[in-house]
N, C-alpha and C positions, 0 to 999 in steps of 0.2 A: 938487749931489751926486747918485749915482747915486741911482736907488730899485729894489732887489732883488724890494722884494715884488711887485711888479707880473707880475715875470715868474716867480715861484712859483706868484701867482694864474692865472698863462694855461698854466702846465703843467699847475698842477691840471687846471682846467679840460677842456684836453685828456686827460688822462688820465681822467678820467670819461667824455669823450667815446666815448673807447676801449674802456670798461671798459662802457659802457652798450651800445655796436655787440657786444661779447663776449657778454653776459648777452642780445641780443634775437637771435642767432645759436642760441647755446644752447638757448633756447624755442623757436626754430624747431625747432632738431633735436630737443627733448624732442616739438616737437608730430607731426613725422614718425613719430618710434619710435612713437609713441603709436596714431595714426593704423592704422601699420603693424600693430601687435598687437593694434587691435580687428579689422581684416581677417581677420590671422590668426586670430583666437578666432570669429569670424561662420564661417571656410569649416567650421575644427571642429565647430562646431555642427552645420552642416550635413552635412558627415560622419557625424556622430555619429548626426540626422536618418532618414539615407540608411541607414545599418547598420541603425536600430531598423525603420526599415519593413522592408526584406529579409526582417529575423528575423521580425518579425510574419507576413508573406507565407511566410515558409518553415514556419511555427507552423501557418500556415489550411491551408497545402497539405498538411504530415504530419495532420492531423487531419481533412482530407478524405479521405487514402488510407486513413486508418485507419476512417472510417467506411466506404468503398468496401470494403474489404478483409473488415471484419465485414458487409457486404450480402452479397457471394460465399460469404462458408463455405455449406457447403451442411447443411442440416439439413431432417429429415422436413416439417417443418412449410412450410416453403416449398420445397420439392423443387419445380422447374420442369420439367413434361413437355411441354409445349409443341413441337412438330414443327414444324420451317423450312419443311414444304410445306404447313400450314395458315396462315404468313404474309405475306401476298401482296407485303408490303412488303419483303420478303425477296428473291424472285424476281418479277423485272416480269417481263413477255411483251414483247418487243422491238418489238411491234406495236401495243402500248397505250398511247398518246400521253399519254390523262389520268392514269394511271397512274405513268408518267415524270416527268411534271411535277408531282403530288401530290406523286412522294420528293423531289426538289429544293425544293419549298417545304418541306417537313418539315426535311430539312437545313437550309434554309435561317432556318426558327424556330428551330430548335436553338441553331444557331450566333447570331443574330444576336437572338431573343428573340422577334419580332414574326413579323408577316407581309406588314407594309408595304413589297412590291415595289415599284420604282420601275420606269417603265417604258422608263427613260431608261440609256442608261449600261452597266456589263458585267451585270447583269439582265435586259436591256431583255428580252428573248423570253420569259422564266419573268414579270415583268414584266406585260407584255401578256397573259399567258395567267389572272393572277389578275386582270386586269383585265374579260377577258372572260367569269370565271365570277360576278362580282358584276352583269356585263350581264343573265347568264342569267335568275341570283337574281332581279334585278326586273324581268326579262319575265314570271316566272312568277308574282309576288308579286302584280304588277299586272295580271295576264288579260290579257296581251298577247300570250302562246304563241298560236301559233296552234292551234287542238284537233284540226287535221286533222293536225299533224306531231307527232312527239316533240316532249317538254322536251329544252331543251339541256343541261338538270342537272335530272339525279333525285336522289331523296332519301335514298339512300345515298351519293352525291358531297356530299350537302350535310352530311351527319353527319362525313363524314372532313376537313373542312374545317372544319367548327366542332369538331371534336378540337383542333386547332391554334388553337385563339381566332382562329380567320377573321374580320376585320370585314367585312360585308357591302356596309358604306357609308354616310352619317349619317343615311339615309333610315330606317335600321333600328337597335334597340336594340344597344348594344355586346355583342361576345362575353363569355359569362360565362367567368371566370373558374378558374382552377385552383382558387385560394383557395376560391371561392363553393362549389365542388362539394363540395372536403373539407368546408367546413362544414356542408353540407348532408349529406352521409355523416357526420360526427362527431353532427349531431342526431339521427341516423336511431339511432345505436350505444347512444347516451343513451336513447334510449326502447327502443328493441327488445333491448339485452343484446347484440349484433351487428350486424355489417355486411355480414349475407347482401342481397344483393338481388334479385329475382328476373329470368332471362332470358330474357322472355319474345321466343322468336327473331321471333317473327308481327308483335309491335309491342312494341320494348320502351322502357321508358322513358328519358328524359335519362340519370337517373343510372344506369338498367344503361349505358346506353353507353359514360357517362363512364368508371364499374368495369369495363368491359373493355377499356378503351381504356388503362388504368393497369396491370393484367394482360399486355397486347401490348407496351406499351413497359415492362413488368420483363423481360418478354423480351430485348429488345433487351438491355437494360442485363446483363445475366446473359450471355447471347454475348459482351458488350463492344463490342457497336456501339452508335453514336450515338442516345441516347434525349432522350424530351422530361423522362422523371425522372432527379431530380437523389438525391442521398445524401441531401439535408435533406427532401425531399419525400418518399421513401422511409421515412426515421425518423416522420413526419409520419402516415406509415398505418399503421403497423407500432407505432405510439400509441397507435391507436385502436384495435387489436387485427385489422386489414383482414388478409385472405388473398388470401398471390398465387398460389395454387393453385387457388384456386376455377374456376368457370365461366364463360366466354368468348360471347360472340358470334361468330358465324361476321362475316370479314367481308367 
């Protein structure tokens, strides 16, 4: 006699087969979609990311022209009288080499922070020439100038050069600092009720130099040409109660 169940049992059977290949199909594509929409929610994010920095960046930028903006009004108290033909950085003499190459290094702080020329590469000649005033710096450090000729660098080149945190070379103490100076002007404010300094033209000190050197580049910065002070540096003296009308060094 026949037997039925046998062949109910191997449909089952197959039919699970079927239904298991269905349900592990399934999971694939649930695990795809899945996949696919943590993708999607990962690039949002980083859109999301990408917008918040912008607006940050567009936040620093309005709030730096607003402090720029409030340095320019012009009020009595900072009234800038300052003449372009007392700054030499102003108008080179097309014949003055060091002079030339002092502004390109000054640009060249501005822009890039330092002073570390390379003497390789599209610098290479500005480059070489900060190279050769740190030669000078220790022929003269070390009595090596010969006494019969000039110094290669006097000490007015070596003042406009340490305005710029010139590093001389590791032989010598690092450039002092912006930072260092204002501090030493903010002590000077704290004891004295001010930030007069005196400018003595015959021999004046670091920090007259520094204070006229902060005085030349508010110039610059008030014409809108490229200075070494910045809006926060600016607020930073203007703290302390500093004048940029005060008195200069010829330089």
């Amino acid at each position: 006699m026949y037997d039925s169940s046998s062949d109910e049992e191997e449909a089952t059977v197959s039919q699970l087969a079927v239904d298991l290949r269905n349900t592990r199909q399934q999971l694939k594509e649930a695990q795809d979609l899945a996949q696919k929409a943590e993708h999607k929610i990962q690039l949002l994010k980083k859109e999301l990311n990408d917008a918040k920095d912008k607006a940050d960046a567009s936040e620093r930028e309005i709030k730096d022209l607003k402090a720029a903006a409030a340095i320019q009004i012009k009020d009595s108290e900072d009234e800038d009288e300052m003449n372009d033909h007392d700054d030499e950085e102003s108008v080179v003499n097309p014949g003055d080499k060091w002079s030339i190459r002092f502004r390109e290094l000054r640009e060249y702080r501005i822009i890039h922070g330092d002073c570390n020329v390379s003497s390789s590469g599209p610098n290479r000649k500005l480059g070489v020439w900060a190279r050769d005033q740190r030669t000078y710096y220790t022929n003269l450090k070390s009595a090596r100038q010969n006494q019969q000729h000039r110094p290669k660098i006097t000490q007015e080149r070596i003042d406009k050069l340490e305005r710029l945190e010139f590093s001389w070379g590791k032989k010598f103490p690092p450039p002092i600092l912006w930072q260092d100076r204002w501090e030493e002007l903010r002590k000077r404010q704290q004891a004295l009720g001010n930030c007069h300094v005196p400018m003595e033209s015959q021999d004046p000190s670091d920090l007259a130099k520094w204070v006229s050197a902060q005085r030349w580049e508010y110039h610059h910065f008030r014409k809108g040409r490229p200075s070494l002070l910045t809006p926060e540096k600016i607020s930073m003296l203007k703290d302390i109660g500093f004048k940029f009308n005060g008195p200069r060094l010829r330089k």
